[in-house]
LOSE-26388 format. One line per 8 residues: number of its first residue (from 0); their letters; for each residue x, y, z of C-alpha. Coordinates in Angstrom, 2 decimals, always signed. Layout:
N
NUM> A> X/Y/Z | ...
END
This chain:
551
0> XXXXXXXX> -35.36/-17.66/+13.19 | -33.66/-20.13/+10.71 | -30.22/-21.42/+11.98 | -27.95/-22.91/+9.63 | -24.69/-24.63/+10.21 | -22.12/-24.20/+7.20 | -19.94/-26.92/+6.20 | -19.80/-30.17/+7.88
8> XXXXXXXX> -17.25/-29.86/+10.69 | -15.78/-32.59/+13.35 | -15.27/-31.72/+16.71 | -11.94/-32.69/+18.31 | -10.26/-31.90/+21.74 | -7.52/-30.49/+22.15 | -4.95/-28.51/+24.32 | -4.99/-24.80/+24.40
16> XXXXXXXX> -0.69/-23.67/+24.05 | +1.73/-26.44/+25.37 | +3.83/-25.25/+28.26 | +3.47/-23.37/+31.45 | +0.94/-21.12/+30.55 | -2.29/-21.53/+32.47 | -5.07/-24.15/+30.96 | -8.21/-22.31/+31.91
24> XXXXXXXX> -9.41/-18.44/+32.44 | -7.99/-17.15/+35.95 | -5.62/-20.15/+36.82 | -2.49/-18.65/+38.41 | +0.97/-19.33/+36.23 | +3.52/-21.25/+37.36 | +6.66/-18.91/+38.23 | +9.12/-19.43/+35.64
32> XXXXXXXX> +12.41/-19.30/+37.22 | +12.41/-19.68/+41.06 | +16.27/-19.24/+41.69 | +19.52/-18.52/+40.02 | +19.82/-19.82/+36.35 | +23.06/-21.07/+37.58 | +25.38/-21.04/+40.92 | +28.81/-20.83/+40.79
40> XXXXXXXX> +29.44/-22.08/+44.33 | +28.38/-25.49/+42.39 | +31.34/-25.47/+39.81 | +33.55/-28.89/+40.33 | +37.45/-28.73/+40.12 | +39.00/-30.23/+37.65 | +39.62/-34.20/+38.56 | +43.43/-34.24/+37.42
48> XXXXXXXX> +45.77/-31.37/+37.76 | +47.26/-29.40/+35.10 | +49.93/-31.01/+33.24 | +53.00/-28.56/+33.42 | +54.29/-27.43/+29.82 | +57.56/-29.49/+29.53 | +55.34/-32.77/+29.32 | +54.61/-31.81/+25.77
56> XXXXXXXX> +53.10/-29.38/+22.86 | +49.56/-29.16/+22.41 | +48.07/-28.58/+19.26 | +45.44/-26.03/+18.34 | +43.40/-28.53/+18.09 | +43.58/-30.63/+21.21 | +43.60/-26.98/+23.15 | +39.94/-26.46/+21.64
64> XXXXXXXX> +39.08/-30.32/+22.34 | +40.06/-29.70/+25.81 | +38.39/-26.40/+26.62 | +35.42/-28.16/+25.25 | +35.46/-31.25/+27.40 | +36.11/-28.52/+30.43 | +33.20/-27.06/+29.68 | +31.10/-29.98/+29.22
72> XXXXXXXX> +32.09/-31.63/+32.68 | +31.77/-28.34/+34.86 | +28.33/-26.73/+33.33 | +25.05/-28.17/+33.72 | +23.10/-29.46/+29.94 | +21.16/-26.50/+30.33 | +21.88/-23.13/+31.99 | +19.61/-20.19/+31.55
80> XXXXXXXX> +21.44/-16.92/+30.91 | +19.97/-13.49/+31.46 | +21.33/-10.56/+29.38 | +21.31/-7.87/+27.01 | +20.68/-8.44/+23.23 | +22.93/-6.86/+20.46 | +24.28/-7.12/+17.11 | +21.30/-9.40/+16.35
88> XXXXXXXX> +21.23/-10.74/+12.88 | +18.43/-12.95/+11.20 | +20.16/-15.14/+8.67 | +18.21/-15.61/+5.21 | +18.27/-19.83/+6.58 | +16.36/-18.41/+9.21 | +19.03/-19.30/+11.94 | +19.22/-16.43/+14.69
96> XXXXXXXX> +23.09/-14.92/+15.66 | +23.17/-12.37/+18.36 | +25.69/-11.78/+21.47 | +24.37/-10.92/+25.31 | +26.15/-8.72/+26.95 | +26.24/-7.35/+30.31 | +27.64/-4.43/+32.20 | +31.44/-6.27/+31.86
104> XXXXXXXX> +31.06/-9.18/+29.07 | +29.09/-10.69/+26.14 | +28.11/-13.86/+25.29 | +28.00/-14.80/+21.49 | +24.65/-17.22/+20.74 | +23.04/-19.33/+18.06 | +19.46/-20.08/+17.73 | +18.69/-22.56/+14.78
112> XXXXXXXX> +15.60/-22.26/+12.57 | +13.81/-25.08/+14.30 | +13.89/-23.28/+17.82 | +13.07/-19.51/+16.75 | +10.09/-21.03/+14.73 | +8.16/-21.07/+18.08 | +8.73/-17.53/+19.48 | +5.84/-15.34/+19.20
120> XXXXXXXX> +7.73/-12.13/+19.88 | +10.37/-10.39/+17.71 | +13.76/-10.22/+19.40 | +15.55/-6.85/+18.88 | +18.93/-5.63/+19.85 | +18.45/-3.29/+23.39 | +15.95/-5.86/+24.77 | +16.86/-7.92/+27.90
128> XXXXXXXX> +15.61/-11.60/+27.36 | +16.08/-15.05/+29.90 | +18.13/-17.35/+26.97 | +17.94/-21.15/+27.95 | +20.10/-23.08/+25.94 | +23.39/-25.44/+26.72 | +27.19/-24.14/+26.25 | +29.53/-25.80/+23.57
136> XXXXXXXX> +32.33/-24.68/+21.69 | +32.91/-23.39/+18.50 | +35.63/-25.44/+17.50 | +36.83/-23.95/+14.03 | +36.19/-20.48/+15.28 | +37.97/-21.81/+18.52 | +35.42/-19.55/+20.70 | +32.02/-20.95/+23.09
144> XXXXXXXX> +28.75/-19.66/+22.50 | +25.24/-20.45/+23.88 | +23.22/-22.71/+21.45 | +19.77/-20.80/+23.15 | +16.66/-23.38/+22.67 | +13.82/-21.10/+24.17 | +14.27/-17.13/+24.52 | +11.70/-15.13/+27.19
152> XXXXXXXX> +12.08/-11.70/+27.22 | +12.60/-9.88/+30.67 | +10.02/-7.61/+32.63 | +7.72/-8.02/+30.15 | +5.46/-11.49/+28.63 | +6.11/-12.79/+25.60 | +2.98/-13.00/+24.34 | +2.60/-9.57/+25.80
160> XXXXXXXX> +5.69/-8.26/+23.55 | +4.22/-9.77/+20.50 | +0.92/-8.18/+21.10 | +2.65/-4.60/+21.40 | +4.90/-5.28/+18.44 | +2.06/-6.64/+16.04 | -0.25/-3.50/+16.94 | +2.52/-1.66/+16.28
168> XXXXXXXX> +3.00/-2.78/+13.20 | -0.66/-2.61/+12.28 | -0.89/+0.95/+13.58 | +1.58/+2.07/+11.01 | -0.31/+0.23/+7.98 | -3.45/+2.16/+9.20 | -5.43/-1.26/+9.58 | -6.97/+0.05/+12.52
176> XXXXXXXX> -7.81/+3.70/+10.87 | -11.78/+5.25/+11.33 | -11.55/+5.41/+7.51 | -11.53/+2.06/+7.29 | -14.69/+1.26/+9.45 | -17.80/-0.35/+7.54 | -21.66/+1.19/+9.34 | -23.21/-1.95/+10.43
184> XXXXXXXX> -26.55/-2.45/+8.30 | -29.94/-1.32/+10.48 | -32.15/-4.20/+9.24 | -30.12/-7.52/+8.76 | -31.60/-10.78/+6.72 | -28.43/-12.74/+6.92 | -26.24/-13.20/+9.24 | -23.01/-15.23/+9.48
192> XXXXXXXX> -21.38/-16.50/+13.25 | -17.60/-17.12/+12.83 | -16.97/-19.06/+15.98 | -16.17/-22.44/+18.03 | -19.52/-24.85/+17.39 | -19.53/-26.19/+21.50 | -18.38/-22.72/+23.35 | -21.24/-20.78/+25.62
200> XXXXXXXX> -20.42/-17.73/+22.83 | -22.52/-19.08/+19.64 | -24.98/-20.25/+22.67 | -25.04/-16.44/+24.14 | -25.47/-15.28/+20.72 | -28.10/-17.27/+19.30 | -30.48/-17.35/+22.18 | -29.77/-12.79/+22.26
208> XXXXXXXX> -30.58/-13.10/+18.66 | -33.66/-15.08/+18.60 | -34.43/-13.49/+21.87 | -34.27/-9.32/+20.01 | -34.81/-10.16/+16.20 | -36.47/-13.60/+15.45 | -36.91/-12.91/+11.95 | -33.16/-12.89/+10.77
216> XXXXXXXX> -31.40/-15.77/+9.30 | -28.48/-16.80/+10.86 | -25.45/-19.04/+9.54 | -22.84/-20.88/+11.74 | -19.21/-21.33/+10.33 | -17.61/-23.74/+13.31 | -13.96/-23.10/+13.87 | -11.41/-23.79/+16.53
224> XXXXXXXX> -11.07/-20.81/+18.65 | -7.63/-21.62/+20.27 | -4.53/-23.94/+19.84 | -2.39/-24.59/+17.05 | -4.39/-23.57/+13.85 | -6.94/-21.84/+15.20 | -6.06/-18.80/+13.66 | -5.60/-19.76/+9.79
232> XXXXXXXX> -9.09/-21.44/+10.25 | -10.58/-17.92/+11.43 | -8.78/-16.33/+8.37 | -10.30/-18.55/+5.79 | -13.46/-18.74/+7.38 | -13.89/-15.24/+7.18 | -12.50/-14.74/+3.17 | -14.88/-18.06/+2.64
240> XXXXXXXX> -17.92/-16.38/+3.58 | -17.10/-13.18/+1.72 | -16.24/-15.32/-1.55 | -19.24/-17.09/-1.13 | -21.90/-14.46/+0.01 | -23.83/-14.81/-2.94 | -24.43/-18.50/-2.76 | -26.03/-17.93/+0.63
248> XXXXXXXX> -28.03/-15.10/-0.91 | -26.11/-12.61/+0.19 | -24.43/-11.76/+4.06 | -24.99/-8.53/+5.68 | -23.46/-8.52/+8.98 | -20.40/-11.28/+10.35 | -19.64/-11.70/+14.18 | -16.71/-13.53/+15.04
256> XXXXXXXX> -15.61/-14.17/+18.75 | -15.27/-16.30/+21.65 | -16.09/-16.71/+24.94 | -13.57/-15.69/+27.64 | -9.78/-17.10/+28.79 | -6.52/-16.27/+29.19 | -4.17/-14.57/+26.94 | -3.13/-18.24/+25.71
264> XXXXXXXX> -6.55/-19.02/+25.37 | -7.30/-16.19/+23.33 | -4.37/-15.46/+21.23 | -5.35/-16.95/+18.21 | -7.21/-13.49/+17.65 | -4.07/-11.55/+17.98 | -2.69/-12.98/+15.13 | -1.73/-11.10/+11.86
272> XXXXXXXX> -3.18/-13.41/+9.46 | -6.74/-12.82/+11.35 | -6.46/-9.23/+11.23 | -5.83/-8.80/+8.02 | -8.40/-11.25/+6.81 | -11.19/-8.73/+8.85 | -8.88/-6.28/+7.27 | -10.09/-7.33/+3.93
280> XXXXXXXX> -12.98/-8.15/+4.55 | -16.19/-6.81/+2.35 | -18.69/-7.88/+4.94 | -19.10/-5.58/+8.29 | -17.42/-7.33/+11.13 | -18.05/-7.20/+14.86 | -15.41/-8.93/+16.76 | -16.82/-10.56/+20.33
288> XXXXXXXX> -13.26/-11.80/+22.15 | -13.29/-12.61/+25.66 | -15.27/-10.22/+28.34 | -14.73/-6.52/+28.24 | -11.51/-6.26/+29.66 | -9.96/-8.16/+27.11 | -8.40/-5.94/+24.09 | -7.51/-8.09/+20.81
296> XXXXXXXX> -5.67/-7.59/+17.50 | -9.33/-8.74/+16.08 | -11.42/-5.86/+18.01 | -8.78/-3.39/+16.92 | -9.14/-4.43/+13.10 | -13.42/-5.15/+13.28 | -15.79/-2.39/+11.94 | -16.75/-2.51/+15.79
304> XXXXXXXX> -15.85/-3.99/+18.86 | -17.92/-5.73/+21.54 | -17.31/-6.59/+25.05 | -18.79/-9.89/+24.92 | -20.83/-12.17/+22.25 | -23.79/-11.32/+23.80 | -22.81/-7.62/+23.52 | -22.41/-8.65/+19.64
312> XXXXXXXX> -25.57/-9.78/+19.13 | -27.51/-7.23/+20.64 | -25.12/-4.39/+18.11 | -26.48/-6.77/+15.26 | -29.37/-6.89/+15.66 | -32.31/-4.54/+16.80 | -35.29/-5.11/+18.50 | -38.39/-6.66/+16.88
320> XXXXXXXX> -40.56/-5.39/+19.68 | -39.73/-2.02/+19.75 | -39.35/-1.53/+15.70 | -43.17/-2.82/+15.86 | -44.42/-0.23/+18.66 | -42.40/+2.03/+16.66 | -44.32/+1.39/+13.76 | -47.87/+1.43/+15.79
328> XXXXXXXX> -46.71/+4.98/+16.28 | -45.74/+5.76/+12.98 | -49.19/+4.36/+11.65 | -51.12/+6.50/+13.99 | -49.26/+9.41/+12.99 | -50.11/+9.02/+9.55 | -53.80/+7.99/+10.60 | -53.99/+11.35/+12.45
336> XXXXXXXX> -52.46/+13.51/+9.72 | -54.88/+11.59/+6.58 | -57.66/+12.90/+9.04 | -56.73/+16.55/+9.42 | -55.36/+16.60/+5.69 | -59.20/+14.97/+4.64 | -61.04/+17.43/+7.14 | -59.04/+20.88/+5.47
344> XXXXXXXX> -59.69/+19.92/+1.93 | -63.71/+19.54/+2.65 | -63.11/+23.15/+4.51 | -61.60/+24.42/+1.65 | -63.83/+22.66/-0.75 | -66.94/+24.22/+0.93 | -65.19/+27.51/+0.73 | -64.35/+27.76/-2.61
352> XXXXXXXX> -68.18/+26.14/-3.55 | -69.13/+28.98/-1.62 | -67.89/+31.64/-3.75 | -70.29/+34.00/-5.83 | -68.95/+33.09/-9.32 | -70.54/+29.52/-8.86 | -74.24/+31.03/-8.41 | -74.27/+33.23/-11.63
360> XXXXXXXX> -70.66/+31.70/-13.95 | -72.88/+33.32/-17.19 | -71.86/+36.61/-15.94 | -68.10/+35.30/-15.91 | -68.48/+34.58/-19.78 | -70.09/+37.94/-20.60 | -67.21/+39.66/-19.20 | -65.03/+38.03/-20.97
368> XXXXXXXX> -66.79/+38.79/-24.20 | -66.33/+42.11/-23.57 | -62.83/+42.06/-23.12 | -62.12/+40.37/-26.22 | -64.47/+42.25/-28.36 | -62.19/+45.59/-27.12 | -58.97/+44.00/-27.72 | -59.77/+42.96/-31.59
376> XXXXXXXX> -61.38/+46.73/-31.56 | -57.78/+47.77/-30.24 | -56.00/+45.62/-32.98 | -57.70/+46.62/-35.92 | -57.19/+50.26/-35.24 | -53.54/+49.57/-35.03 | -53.67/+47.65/-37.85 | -54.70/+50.63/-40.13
384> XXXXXXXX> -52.31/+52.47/-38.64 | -49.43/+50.67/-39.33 | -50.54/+50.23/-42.83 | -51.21/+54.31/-43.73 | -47.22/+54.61/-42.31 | -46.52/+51.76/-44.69 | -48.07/+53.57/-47.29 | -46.57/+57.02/-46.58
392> XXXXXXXX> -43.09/+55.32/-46.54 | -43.80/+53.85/-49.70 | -44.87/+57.38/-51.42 | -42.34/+59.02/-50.78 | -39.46/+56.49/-51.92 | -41.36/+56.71/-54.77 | -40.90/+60.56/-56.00 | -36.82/+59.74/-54.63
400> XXXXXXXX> -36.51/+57.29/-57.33 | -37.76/+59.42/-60.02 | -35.94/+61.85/-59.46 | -32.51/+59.85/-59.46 | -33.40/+58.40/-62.57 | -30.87/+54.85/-62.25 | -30.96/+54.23/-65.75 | -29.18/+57.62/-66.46
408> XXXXXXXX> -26.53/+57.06/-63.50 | -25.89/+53.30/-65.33 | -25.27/+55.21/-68.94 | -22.75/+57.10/-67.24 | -20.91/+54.62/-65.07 | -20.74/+52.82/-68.29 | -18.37/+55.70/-70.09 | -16.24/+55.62/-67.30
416> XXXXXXXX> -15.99/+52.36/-67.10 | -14.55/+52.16/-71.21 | -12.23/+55.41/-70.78 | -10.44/+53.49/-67.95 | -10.16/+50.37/-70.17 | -8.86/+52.12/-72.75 | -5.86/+53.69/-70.69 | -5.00/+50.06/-69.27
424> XXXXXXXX> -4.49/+48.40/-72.22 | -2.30/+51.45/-73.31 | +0.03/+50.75/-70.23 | -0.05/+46.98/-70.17 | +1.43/+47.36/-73.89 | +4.31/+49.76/-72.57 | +5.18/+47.50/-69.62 | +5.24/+44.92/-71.81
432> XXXXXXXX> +7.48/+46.03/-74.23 | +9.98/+47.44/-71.72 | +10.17/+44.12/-70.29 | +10.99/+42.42/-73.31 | +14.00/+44.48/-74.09 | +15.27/+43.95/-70.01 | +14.83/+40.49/-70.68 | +17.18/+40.41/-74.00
440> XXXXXXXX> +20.14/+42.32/-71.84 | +19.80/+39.78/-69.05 | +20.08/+37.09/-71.83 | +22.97/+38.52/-73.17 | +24.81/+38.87/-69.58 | +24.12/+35.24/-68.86 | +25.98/+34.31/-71.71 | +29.24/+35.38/-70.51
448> XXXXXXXX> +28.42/+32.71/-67.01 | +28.34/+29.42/-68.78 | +27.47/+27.04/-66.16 | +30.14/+24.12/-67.46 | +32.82/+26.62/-67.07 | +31.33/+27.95/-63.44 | +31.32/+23.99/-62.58 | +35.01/+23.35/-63.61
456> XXXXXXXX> +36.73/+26.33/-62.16 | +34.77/+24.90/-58.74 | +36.14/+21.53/-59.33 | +39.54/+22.58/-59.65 | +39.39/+24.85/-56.22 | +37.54/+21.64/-54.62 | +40.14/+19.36/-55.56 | +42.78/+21.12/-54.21
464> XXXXXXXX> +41.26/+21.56/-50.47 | +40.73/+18.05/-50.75 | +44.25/+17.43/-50.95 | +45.05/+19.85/-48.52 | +42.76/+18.44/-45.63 | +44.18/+14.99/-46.45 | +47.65/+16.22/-45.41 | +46.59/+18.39/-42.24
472> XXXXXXXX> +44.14/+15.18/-40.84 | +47.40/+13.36/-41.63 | +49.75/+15.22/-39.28 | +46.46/+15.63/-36.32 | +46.36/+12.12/-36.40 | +49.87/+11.49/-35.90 | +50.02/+14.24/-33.27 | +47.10/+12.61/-31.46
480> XXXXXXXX> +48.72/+8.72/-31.73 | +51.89/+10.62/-30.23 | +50.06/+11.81/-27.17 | +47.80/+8.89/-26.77 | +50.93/+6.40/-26.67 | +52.60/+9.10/-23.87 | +49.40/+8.46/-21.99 | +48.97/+5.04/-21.65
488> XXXXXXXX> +52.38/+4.73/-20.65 | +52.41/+7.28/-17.58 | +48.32/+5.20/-17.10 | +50.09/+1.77/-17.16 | +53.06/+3.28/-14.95 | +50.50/+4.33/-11.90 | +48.06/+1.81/-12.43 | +47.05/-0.57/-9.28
496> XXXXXXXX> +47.54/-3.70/-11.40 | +51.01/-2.70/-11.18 | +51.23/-2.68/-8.05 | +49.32/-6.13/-7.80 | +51.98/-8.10/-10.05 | +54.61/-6.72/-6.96 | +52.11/-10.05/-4.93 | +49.65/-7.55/-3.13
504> XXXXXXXX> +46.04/-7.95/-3.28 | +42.56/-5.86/-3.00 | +39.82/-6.95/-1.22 | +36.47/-6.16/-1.69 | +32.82/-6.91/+0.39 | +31.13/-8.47/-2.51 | +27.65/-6.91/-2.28 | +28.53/-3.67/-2.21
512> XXXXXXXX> +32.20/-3.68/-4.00 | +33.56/-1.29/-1.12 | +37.45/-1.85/-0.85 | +37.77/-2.91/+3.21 | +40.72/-1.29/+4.18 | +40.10/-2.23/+8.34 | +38.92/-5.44/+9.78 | +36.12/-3.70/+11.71
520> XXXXXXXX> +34.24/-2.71/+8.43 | +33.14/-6.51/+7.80 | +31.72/-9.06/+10.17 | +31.32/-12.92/+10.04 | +29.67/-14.54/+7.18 | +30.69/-11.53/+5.00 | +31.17/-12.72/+1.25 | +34.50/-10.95/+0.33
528> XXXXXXXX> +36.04/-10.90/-3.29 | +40.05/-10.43/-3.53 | +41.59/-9.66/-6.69 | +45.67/-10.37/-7.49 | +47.80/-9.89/-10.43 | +46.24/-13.28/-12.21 | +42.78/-13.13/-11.21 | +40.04/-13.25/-8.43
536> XXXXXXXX> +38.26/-15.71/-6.07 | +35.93/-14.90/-3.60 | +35.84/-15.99/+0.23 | +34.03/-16.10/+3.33 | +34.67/-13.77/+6.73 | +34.97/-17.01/+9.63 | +36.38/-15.21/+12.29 | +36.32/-10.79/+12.63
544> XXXXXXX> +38.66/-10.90/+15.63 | +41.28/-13.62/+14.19 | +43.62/-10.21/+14.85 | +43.14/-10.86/+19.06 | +44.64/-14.07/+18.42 | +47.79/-12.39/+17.53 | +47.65/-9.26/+20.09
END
């Protein structure tokens, strides 16, 4: 068995998923919260009392300033919150807004970009989360919110809850469909390993392989298996080797895998851009993640699935041992049936040499001779026969000729023939003549029609509707300018921009140019476009409930 290792690759250490999540397969995880997120009991009083309200006005301002500082002295940096999410909204900068809410209050919250780059799960309004993050306020919107740094969700993992939501995902764009599974080839030359270089899973594999089917080539493509990156090099390893089959002579089969781990350790083959790379893939796949209990995005997505590498190798590749007893039985088979087949034609042979037509075949001939010599007997009677019909036939047309005598008949169609010209060309001159003297009286009619007097009198009667329509279109049109002028008058009268140069206004949400007649219809960060008597500008929604302010 030929082993070949594609593309020179370095080796480097390095750490499975930063965090709390366990380092090897079977370590227990550290609990993640072991008491309250926060205790009230340890909320300080204020060091200086309340100033009473004759000592001065406050601004807006220095109200917000001093809320904040409250804040800031009485919570810890970082509190961990446990609620509800709703009204959750993705911003196109990639910055998360969502409230938590409880049975009795809600919590607005931020989480920029830089933080919700690293969740793995998709948050969704309805779903209970753990939010750690530090409380500040808001100062232009004069409200505090929870600027949440790391989001876990509640009840449930998070790498769990990305799992679920991915195959979910993938279930709908029938990547995992039966219609979509390639049939592994029987008889494999080439095979290609997707997989980590110094794991026990290309060991396992190779040693099954060279262990079942020696004479199959197999090619190595090393790639990190776990940590950050692992899973775009699986993705390009696998379109690599399909976009570069032919160079290696062509690749039947692919296995790509690991060994066993946790669900940190092996969630590089849960990710999207892995299963649709096997997705796309030309080449049958079997996918070899973890032992058999563990289920991947990868198995799901692979032609077929198998428990472990050493599982994969074995559905590869068959074994040489048995396909050659197999063929010892298929020769002996065929050695048995050339025997029986040789042993019935030399029975038949001896049977048909046997026959009594081989000791006397002059007698065959002589038969033969005889049969034709009756059948030309048999044709030359019938050929006299057919010829004294033939001459009967002809006899008697013969004496039927004669007696018609043609030449007569022809005489006499001839006669005919001159009579009837004769009484044509006596009509034809009468028709004639009678047509000439219809054609003088029409002549003589048309002469009282001149056409230039025809033309004139129509000229005259044309001339005078033209006159006439030019007056009627000249009274419609007046009419019409009449009633047009009434109309833009009562238009102007009951028009909104009217009412706008009275100093009212019309707003409108600008994406879908819906007049917002209620502050409930639009929410923060709403572009809004208002239009007055001189002209428009366009705004921003800072604040929905401004209005509680007021109440």
């Amino acid at each position: 068995m030929k082993i070949v290792v594609l593309f020179p690759y370095k080796v480097s250490t390095h750490t499975s998923l930063a965090g709390n999540w366990p380092a090897r397969a079977g370590a227990s995880r550290v609990p993640f919260m072991t008491g309250l997120p926060f205790d009230p009991n340890r909320i300080r009083p204020p060091a200086k009392p309340r100033k009473a309200a004759s000592d001065g006005l406050l601004t807006v301002s220095q109200i917000t300033t001093l809320v904040k500082r409250a804040i800031a002295d009485i919570l810890p940096a970082s509190v961990q919150v446990v609620g509800e999410i709703s009204n959750f909204k993705r911003h196109s900068s990639g910055h998360l807004y969502f409230t938590l809410k409880d049975a009795s209050s809600e919590l607005a919250c931020v989480m920029w970009r830089s933080a919700a780059a690293s969740m793995r799960f998709k948050p969704t309004d309805g779903l209970e989360i753990m939010a750690t993050g530090r409380v500040e306020v808001f100062e232009r919107a004069g409200r505090y919110q929870l600027y949440v740094r790391k989001m876990e969700p509640r009840g449930v993992g998070s790498l769990e809850l990305a799992f679920r939501q991915l195959k979910e995902k993938l279930e709908k764009e029938r990547l995992f469909s039966p219609e979509h599974k390639q049939v592994l080839p029987a008889y494999p030359e080439r095979i290609v390993v997707v997989t980590s270089p110094t794991g026990a899973a290309i060991a396992d594999i190779l040693r099954t392989i060279a262990r079942r089917y020696p004479v199959v080539d197999v090619f190595v493509y090393p790639v990190r298996v776990q940590g950050p990156g692992a899973a775009g090099e699986i993705a390009q390893a696998i379109g690599a080797v399909n976009r570069d089959a032919s160079s290696l002579g062509g690749v039947d089969l692919m296995i790509v895998g690991r060994g066993g781990g946790s669900l940190e350790d092996l969630w590089a083959f849960n990710e999207e851009e892995v299963a649709r790379a096997i997705h796309a893939s030309v080449i049958p796949i079997i996918s070899a993640v973890g032992h058999e209990v563990d289920i991947s995005i990868a198995d799901l997505t692979a032609d077929v699935r198998a428990a472990t590498p050493t599982a994969a190798a074995e559905l590869a590749v068959p074994v040489l041992d048995e396909l050659l007893a197999q063929l010892d039985a298929y020769a002996r088979r065929i050695d048995r049936g050339l025997v029986g087949e040789v042993r019935a034609l030399r029975a038949e042979f001896a049977a048909t040499a046997g026959r009594p037509i081989f000791d006397e075949p002059a007698q065959l001939v002589y038969k033969r001779e005889e049969q034709v010599d009756e059948l030309v007997r048999r044709m030359s009677e019938a050929c006299w026969r057919r010829m004294r019909t033939v001459r009967d036939r002809l006899d008697r047309a013969q004496q039927t000729i004669q007696r018609i005598a043609p030449h007569r008949v022809m005489l006499r169609r001839a006669m005919t023939l001159a009579r009837v010209e004769q009484r044509m060309s006596t009509v034809m001159d009468r028709a004639i003549s009678e047509s000439g003297r219809r054609l003088a009286n029409v002549s003589r009619e048309l002469a009282g029609y001149a056409p230039h007097l025809v033309v004139r009198r129509y000229e005259e009667r044309v001339a005078l509707l033209m006159r006439e329509l030019a007056t009627a279109t000249a009274h419609r049109f007046a009419h019409i300018r009449q009633r047009l002028d009434r109309n833009e008058d009562l238009l102007s009268a009951v028009s909104y921009k009217r009412v706008l140069t009275r100093g009212y206004s019309i707003t409108r949400v600008k994406k879908e140019k819906a007049i917002i007649k209620s502050p409930k219809e639009v929410t923060d960060g709403v572009r809004v476009v208002t239009e007055t008597a001189e002209g428009t500008f366009e705004s921003e929604v800072v604040n929905q409930r401004q209005l509680e302010l007021f109440e």
